[in-house]
N, C-alpha and C positions, 0 to 999 in steps of 0.2 A: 652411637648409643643404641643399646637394643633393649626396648623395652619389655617390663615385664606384665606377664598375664596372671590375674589371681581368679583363683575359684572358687564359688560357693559351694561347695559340698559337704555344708553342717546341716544340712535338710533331713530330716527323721523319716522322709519317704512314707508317711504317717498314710496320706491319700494311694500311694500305690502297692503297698502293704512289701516293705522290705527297703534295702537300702541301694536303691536303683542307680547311685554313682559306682557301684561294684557289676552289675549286670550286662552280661555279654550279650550283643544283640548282632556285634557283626559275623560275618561269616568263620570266620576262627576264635569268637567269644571277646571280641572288642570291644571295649566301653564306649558310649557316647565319651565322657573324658579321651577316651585315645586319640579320637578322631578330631576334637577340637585341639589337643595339644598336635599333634600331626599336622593341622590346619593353619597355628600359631608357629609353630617353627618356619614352617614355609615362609610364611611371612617376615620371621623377623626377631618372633622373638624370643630371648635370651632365659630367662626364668617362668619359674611358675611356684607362686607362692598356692598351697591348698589352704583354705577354712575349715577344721572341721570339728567333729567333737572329740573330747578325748574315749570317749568309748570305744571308738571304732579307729584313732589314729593310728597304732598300731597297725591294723591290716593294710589302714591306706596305703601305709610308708613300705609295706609291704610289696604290695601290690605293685607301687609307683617303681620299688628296686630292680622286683622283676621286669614290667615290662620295656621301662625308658631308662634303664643300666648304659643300653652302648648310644643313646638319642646324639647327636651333636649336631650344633647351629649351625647354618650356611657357610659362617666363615671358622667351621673346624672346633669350634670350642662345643667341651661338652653342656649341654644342656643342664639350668641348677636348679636346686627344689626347694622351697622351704616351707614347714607345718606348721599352722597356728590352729589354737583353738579357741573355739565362740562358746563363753560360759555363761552363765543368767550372772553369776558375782560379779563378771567385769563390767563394772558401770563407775563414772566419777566418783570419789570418797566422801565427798557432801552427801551422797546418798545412799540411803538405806534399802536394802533388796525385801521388798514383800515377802516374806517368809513361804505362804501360798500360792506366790506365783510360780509357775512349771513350763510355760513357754517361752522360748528364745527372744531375746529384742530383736528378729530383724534383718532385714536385708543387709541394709545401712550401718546397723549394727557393727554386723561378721565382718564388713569392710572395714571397718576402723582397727579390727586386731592385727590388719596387715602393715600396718604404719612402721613396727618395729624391725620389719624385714625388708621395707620398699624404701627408697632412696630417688628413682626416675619412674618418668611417665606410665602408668600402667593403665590394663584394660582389666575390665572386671566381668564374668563370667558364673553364668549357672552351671553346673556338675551336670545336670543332665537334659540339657537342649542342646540342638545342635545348632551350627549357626551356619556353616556354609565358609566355604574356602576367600570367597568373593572380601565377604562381612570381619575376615580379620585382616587381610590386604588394606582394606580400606583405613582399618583402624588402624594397623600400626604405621601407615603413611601417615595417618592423622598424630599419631603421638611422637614420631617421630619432628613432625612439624614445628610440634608444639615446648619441646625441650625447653628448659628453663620461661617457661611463660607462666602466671597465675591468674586464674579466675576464670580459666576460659575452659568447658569440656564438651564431651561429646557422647551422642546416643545414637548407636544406629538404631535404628527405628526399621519395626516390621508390621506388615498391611494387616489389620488385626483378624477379617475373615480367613488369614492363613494361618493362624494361630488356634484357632478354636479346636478343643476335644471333642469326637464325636461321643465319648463316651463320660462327660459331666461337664459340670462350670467350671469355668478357671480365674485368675486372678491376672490383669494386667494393667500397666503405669501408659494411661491414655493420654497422649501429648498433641500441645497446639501448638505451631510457631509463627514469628511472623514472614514480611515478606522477605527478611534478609535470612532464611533459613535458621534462625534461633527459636529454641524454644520459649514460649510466652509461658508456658503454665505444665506442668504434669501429673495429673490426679490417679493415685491407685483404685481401681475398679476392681469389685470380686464378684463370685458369681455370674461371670460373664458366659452367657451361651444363647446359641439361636432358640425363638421361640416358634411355635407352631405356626403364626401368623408371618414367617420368613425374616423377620427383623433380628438385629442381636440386644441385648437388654444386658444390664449390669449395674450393680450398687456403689456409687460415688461415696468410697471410705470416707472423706471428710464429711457430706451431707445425711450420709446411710438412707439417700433416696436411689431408688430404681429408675434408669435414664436409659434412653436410646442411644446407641453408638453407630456410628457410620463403619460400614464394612472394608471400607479400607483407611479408615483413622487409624495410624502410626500407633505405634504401642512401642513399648519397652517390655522385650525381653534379659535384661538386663544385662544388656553389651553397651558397658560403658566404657567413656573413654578419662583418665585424668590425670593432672600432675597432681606432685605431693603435696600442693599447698591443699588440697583436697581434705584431707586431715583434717585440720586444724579448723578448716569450716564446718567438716562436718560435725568434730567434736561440738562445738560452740551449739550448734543446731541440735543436739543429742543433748543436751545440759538442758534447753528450751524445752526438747519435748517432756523429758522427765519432770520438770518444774509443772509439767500441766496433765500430763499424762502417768506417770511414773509410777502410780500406787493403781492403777486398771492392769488386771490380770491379765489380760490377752491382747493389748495393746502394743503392736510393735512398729519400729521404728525403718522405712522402707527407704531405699535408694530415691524413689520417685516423691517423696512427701518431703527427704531432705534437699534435694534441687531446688523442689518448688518454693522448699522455705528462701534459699539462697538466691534464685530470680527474685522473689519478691524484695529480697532487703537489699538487691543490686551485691550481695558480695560478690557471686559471678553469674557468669550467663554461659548456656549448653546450646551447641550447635546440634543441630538434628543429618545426621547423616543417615542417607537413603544406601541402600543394597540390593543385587542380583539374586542373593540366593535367598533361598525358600527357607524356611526355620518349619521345625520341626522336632518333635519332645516325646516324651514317657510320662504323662502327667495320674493317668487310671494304667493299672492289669491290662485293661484291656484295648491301651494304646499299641500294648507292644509288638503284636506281629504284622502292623505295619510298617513299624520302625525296620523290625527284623526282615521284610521285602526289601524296605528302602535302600538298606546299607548294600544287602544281596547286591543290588540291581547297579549301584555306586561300583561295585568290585567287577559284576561285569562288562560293563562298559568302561574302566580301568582308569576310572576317576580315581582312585586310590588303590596300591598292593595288595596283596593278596597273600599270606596274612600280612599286616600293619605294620607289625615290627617283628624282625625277625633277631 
């Protein structure tokens, strides 16, 4: 079984001003995308479903032809793709779309449009962070594991002091586990960044109070891991949210808020997996020429090809 990888890449790039899943940053104009699907084959796995919007689906498909045309998995088979897109109308028939509303549902959301293209265990992925070669080894051992099993998933988890922009707040899903390595809880936090007084500080979406975060509290960048019964809980969870939330404009519905519903009501419980590599993203303009060193310095010491894909 070789599992499949999906990607969030219906992000409006709103914050970085462009559509930063198209932007070359490695040395021959590589995507962050290149380099985690390069990172995902390695490992294991067999497809990669994209999320995106149809505005820009065209280019992607575009894009995705040129550069991963001759891709093929470890064991010879070509590498497969498939496009979904994340609309604001796609929501259950019971419900009515705000007319006014103009923001997307969601993290949790865009994962749900992949249901009609996935069949086996998948991991789920940002467009434009990187994760590190380690962080999908791990995962698709873990999904590989996990083959026909339901309720059970996984988060690799990143030290949140390594995560922060030096160039604004960011937004992350703060997770606690017990001692058996599951997660007990995972709350989205935004506006997270260090303050003058050396502490990091962030707004508890569910409380909308300002809280102190510990510098190396796990976080979710959203490397997850899960089978297909995933679906159908999350759908169940996305029916809940809208029943309470549904008619709030800017209210959306996040990977880390549907967990926590699903720990809470025992439908399943998320293993927290730890990783070696360092994560690291494009979140401001003015993340990106250290990204653009990072990849540099990646190609010279022959961590990866030179260019990616030829």
């Amino acid at each position: 079984m070789k599992p499949t990888l999906l990607v969030l890449a219906a992000g409006m790039g709103s914050r970085y001003g462009g559509l930063k899943q198209m932007d070359g940053l490695g040395p021959n104009g590589e995507t962050i995308i290149d380099y985690s699907i390069y990172d995902a084959v390695e490992a294991g796995f067999g497809k990669v479903v994209y999320i995106v919007r149809e505005y820009f689906k065209d280019q992607m498909i575009e894009h995705v032809k040129e550069k991963y045309g001759n891709v093929t998995c470890p064991d010879g088979e070509p590498l497969q793709f498939e496009f979904v897109t994340q609309e604001l109308e796609k929501i259950p028939s019971q419900f009515t779309l705000n007319p006014e509303r103009e923001k997307p549902w969601g993290t949790a959301h865009a994962v749900l449009m992949g249901e009609e293209v996935i069949n086996e265990p998948f991991a789920v992925i940002n467009g434009d962070d990187y994760y590190g070669k380690d962080s999908f080894k791990i995962l698709a051992d873990w999904l590989r594991a996990h083959e026909g099993k339901t309720g059970e998933y996984a988060l690799v988890g990143f030290e949140l002091d390594n995560t922060l922009s030096e160039s604004g707040a960011v937004s992350r899903g703060i997770g606690a586990a017990d001692e058996t390595g599951f997660l007990t809880n995972v709350v989205e936090h935004h506006k997270i960044a260090r303050a003058e007084d050396g502490k990091i500080y962030g707004e508890n979406s569910v409380t909308g109070e300002k809280v102190e975060l510990a510098d190396k509290a796990l976080c979710s960048m959203n490397m997850w891991g899960f089978t297909p019964d995933y679906f159908q809980n999350s759908k169940d969870t996305f029916v809940s949210f809208l029943e309470n939330h549904g008619n709030e404009l800017k209210s959306e519905f996040y990977i880390p808020y549907a967990i926590d519903c699903m720990i809470k009501n025992g439908s399943a419980k998320t293993e927290l997996l730890s990783t070696s590599s360092r994560w690291f993203g494009v979140t401001f303009q003015e993340d990106r020429p250290g990204v653009v060193a990072k990849f540099q310095e990646f190609a010279d010491q022959g961590i990866y090809p030179t260019p990616l894909y030829k």
